[in-house]
C-alpha positions in Angstrom: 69.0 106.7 92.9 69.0 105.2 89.3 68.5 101.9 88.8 71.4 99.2 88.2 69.6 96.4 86.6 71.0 97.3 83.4 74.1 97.6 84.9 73.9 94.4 85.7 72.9 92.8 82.8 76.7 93.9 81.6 78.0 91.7 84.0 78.7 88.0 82.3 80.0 86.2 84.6 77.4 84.9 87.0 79.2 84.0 90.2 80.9 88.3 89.4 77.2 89.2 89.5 76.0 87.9 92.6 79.5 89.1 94.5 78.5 92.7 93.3 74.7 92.2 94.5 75.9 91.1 97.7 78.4 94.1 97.9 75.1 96.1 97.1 73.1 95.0 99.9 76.1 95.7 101.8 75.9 99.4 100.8 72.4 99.7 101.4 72.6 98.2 104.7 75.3 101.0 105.8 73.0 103.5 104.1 70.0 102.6 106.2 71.2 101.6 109.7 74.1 104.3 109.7 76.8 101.6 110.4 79.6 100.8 109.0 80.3 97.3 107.2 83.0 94.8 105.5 82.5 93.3 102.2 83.9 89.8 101.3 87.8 89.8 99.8 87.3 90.3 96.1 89.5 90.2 93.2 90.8 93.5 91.0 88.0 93.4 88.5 85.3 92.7 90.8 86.3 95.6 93.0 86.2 98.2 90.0 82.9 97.4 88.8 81.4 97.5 92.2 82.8 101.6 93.3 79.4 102.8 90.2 77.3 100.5 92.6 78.7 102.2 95.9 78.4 105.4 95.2 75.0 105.2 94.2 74.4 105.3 97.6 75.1 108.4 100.0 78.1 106.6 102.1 81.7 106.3 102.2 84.2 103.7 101.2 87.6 102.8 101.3 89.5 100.0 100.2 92.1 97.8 102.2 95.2 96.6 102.2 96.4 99.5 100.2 99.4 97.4 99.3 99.9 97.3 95.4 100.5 93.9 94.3 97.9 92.8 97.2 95.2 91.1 95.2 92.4 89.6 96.8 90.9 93.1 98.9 87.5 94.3 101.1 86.0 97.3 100.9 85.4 99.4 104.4 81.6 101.0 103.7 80.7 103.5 106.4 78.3 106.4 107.3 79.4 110.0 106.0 80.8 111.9 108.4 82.4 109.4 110.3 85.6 107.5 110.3 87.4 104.0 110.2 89.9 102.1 111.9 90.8 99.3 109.2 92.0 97.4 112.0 88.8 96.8 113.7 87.7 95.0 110.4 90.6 93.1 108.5 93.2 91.6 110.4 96.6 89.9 110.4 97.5 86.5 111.3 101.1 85.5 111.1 101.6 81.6 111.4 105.4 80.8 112.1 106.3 77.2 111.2 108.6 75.3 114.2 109.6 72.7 112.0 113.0 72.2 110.6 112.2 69.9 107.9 109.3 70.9 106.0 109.0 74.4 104.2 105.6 75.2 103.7 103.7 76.2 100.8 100.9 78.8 100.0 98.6 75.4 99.7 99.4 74.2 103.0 98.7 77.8 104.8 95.4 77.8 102.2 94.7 74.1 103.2 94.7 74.6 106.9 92.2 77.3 106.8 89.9 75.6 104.8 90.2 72.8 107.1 88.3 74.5 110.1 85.7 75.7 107.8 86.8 79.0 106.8 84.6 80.6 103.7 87.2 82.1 100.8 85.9 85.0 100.8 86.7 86.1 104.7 90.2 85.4 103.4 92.4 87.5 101.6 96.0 87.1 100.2 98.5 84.9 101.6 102.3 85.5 102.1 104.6 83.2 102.7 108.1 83.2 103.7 110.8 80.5 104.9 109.9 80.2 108.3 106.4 81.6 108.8 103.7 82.8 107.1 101.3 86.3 106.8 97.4 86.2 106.4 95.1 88.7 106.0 91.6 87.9 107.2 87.7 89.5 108.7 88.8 90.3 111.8 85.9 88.7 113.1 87.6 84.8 112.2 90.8 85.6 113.6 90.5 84.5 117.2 88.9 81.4 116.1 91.7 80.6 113.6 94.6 81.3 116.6 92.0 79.4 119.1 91.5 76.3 116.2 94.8 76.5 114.3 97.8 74.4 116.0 99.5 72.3 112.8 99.7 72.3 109.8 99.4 68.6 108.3 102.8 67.3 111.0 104.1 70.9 111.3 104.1 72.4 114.7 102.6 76.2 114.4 102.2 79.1 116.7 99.8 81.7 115.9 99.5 85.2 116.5 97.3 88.3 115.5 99.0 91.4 113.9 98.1 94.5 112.4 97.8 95.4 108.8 101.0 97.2 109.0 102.8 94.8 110.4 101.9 92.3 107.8 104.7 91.5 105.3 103.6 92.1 102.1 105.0 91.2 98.8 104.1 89.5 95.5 102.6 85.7 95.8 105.6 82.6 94.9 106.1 81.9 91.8 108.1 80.3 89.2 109.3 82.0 85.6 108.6 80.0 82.6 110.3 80.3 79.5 108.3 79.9 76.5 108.3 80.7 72.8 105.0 81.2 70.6 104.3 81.8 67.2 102.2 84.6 68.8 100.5 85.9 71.4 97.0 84.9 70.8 95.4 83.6 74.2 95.1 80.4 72.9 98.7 79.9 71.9 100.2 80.7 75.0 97.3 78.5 77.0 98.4 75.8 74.8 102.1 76.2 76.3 100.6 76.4 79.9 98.2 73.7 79.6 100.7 71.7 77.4 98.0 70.8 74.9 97.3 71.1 71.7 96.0 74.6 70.2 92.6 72.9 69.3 92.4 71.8 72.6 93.5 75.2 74.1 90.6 76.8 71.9 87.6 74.3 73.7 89.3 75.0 77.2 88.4 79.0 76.5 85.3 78.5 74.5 84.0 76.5 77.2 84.6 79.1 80.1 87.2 77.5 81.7 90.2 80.8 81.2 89.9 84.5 83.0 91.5 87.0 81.6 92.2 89.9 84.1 89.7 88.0 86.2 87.0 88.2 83.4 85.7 84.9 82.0 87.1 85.0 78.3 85.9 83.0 75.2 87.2 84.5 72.4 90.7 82.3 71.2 91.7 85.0 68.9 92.4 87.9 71.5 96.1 88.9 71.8 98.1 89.2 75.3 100.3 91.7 76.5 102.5 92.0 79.5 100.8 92.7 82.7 97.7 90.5 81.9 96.7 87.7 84.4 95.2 84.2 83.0 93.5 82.0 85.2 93.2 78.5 83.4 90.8 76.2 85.1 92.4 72.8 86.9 95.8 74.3 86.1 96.5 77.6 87.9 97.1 81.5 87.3 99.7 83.0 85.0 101.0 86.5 84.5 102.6 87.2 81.1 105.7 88.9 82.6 107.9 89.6 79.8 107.5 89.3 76.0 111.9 89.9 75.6 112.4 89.1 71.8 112.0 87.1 69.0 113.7 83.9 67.4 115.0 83.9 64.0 111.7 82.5 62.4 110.1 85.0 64.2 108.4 83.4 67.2 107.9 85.3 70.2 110.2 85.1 73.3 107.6 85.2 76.5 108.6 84.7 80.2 105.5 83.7 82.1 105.1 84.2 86.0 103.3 81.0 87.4 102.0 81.2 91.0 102.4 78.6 92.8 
């Protein structure tokens, strides 16, 4: 087995680096005991770095919920030779609102789980619709959370446990900003989302407070494109949706996605 220290060393972003250590005690765990294991819910970025660390080691893996747009995902390590049922590791729970009055937000489902003591991590993404809501958690938490779980702040809830494909997927809420930049340097457009100044904007990135893609990002001068994620510290997570134009003085038309 070669060694990953250097591998490691690659890694900048401390709190990135322990999440893959832990996912590599996880693997050798499975490889020692022959028995299968869950990781923690991890983002995108986190998950492709850790697959070199897996399959160092002679086991299996899958990853779950297949869904596309589903961010926040586990990996399923288990023995060769042997199969899964994803089911008997991540679960649904949907949480239909009974009030009438009150919508309920991504917060509020986020909130209530936090509430009773629930770690982030055995927690994945979080759908919400008009008059319920879907969660995908360790199956292990899930009775507790129907057992513990009966509002949300004055909302009446019922609870109930699904299975991964009866969860309703689909891309987190969001609203579409409209912004136009004299380019599409990172800190430009985190001057627009943070409504700042562009000096400002610069010591917010310098300082490690933006991801890009999920990786901590410091340099001011690197250029966006659509499809990239920022994450802006105290102030939320953006995708650059659409870049549809320019203005006559040649400043760049830019639709933002901002999840809410």
């Amino acid at each position: 087995m070669k060694s990953l220290e250097k591998y490691f060393d690659f890694i900048r972003d401390d709190e990135t680096k322990n999440t893959v250590k832990r996912i590599q005690n996880k693997a050798l765990y499975v490889n020692k005991n022959n028995i299968a294991a869950i990781t923690e819910f991890i983002n995108p970025y986190t998950a492709k770095i850790s697959i070199p660390v897996i399959k160092s080691y002679d086991i299996e893996f899958e990853i779950f919920p297949s869904y596309e747009n589903c961010e926040r995902k586990v990996f399923i390590l288990y023995p060769q030779y042997s199969e899964i049922d994803e089911n008997e590791f991540i679960s649904g729970i949907r949480i239909r609102n009974k009030s009438k009055f009150k919508k309920l937000s991504h917060k509020d489902y986020l909130g209530a789980l936090m509430s009773l003591g629930i770690e982030r991590s055995k927690t994945g993404d979080i759908y919400v619709y008009d008059d319920y809501g879907d969660i995908i958690v360790h199956s292990d938490i899930a009775d507790y959370i129907i057992y513990n779980l009966d509002k949300i702040g004055h909302n009446r809830i019922e609870t109930e446990r699904i299975s991964i494909n009866q969860v309703s997927f689909k891309e987190q809420e969001h609203e579409i900003l409209n912004i136009i930049s004299s380019s599409m340097r990172i800190d430009n457009i985190v001057k627009h989302l943070t409504k700042s100044s562009r000096e400002k904007a610069s010591v917010l990135i310098k300082s490690g407070s933006v991801k890009l893609n999920h990786i901590l990002e410091d340099k001011a001068s690197i250029e966006l494109k659509e499809g990239d994620i920022l994450s802006i510290s105290r102030t939320g997570r953006f995708k650059i949706y659409r870049i549809y134009g320019t203005t006559k003085s040649g400043k760049q038309k830019v639709q933002i996605k901002h999840y809410i």
